[in-house]
C-alpha positions in Angstrom: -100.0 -33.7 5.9 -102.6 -31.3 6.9 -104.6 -33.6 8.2 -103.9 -33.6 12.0 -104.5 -37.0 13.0 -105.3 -36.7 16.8 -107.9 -34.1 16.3 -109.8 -36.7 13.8 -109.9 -39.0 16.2 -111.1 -36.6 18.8 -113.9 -35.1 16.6 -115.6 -38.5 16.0 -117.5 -40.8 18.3 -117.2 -43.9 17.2 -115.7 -46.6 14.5 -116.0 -50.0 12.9 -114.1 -52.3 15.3 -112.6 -55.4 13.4 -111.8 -58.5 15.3 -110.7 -62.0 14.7 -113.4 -63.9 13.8 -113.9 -67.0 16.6 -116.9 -68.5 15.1 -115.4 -68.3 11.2 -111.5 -68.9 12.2 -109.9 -66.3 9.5 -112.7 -63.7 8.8 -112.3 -60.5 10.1 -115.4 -59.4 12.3 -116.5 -55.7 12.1 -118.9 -54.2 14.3 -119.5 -50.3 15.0 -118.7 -48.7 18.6 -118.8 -45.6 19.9 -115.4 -44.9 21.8 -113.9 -42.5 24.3 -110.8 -41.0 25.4 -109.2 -41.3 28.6 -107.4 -39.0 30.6 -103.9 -40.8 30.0 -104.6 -40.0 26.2 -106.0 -44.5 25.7 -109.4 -44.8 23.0 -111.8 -47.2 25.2 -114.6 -48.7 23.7 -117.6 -50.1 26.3 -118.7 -53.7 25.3 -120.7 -56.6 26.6 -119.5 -60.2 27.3 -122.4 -61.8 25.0 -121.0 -59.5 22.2 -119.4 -61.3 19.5 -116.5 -59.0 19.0 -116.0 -59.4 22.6 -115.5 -63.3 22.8 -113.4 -62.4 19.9 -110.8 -60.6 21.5 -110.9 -62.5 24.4 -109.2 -65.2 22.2 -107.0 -62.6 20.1 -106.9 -58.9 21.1 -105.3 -58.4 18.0 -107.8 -55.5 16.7 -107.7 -52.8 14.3 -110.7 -49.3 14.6 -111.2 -47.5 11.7 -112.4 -44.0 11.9 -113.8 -42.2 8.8 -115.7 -39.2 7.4 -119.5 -39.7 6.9 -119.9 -38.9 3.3 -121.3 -40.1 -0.1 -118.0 -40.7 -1.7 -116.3 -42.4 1.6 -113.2 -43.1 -0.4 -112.4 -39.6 -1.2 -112.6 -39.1 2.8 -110.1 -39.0 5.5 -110.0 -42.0 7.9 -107.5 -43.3 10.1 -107.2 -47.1 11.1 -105.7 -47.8 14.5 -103.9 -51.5 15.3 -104.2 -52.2 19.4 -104.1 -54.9 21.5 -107.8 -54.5 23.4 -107.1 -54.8 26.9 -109.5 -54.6 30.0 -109.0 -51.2 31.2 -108.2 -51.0 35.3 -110.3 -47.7 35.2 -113.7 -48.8 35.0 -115.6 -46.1 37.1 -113.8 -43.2 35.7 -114.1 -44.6 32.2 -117.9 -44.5 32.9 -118.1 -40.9 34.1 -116.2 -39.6 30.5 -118.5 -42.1 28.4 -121.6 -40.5 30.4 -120.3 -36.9 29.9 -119.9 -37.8 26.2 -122.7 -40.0 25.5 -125.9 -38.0 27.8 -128.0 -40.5 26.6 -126.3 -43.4 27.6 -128.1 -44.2 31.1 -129.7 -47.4 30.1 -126.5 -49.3 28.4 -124.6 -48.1 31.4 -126.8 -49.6 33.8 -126.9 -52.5 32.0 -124.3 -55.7 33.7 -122.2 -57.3 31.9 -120.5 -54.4 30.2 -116.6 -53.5 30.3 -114.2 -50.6 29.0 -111.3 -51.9 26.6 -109.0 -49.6 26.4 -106.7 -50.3 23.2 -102.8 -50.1 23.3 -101.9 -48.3 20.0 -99.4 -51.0 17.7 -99.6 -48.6 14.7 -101.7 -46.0 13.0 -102.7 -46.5 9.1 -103.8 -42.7 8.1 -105.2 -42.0 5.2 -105.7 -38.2 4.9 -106.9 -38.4 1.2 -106.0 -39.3 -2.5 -102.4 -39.8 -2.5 -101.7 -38.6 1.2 -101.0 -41.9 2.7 -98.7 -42.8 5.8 -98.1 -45.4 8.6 -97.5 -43.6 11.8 -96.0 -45.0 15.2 -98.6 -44.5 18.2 -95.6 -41.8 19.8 -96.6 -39.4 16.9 -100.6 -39.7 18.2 -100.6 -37.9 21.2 -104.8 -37.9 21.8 -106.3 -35.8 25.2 -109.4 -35.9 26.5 -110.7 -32.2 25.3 
């Protein structure tokens, strides 16, 4: 495919998260979030405890984030779907300084308590590169770095 399927993820920002619904047991819940990437090559997303996709995965980290092309005809696009287990990431402050750096105008969420980084732990990778270019991918074949 000619679609390289790290450097998507890299050249975007953010994604619809879909969790498992807590309030309506067996609807998905999908919610946008801007995401980064750590140094070890993890997406983390930064949420707070009174989101709802947030008590979600506190009951099931089971998630998927779907990444796609802003266009008019979103089908036609590329987009990429990642499965992870969302996990409280261990690296809180240096998660903060790479979602500053990317995100300049972040100052007041940042400040804000009650806020965490997830980092997700790729199950498997659903890319869709466009029509007819479809593949499942392991995460050992997305190697993503922080650029």
């Amino acid at each position: 495919m000619a679609l390289n399927p790290a450097r998507f993820i890299q050249q975007h920002q953010s994604g619809i998260l879909s969790t498992h619904s807590q309030r309506y047991p067996g609807f998905p819940f999908g919610s946008v979030v801007p995401y980064v990437i750590s140094p070890s090559g993890q997406i983390a997303i930064f949420i707070s405890h009174l989101a709802e996709h947030t008590k979600n995965i506190l009951s099931d980290n089971k998630v998927a984030l779907t990444i796609s092309e802003a266009d008019n005809n979103p089908v036609a696009q590329a987009r990429i779907t990642l499965l992870a287990h969302a996990v409280i990431s261990q690296r809180q402050e240096q998660l903060r300084a790479l979602y500053q750096q990317q995100f300049p105008d972040a100052d007041t969420i940042l400040s804000l308590g009650g806020f965490q980084f997830f980092e997700l732990e790729l199950i498997a990778v659903r890319l869709i590169a466009g029509f007819g270019e479809i593949s499942w991918l392991s995460p050992e074949q997305l190697t993503l770095q922080k650029y």
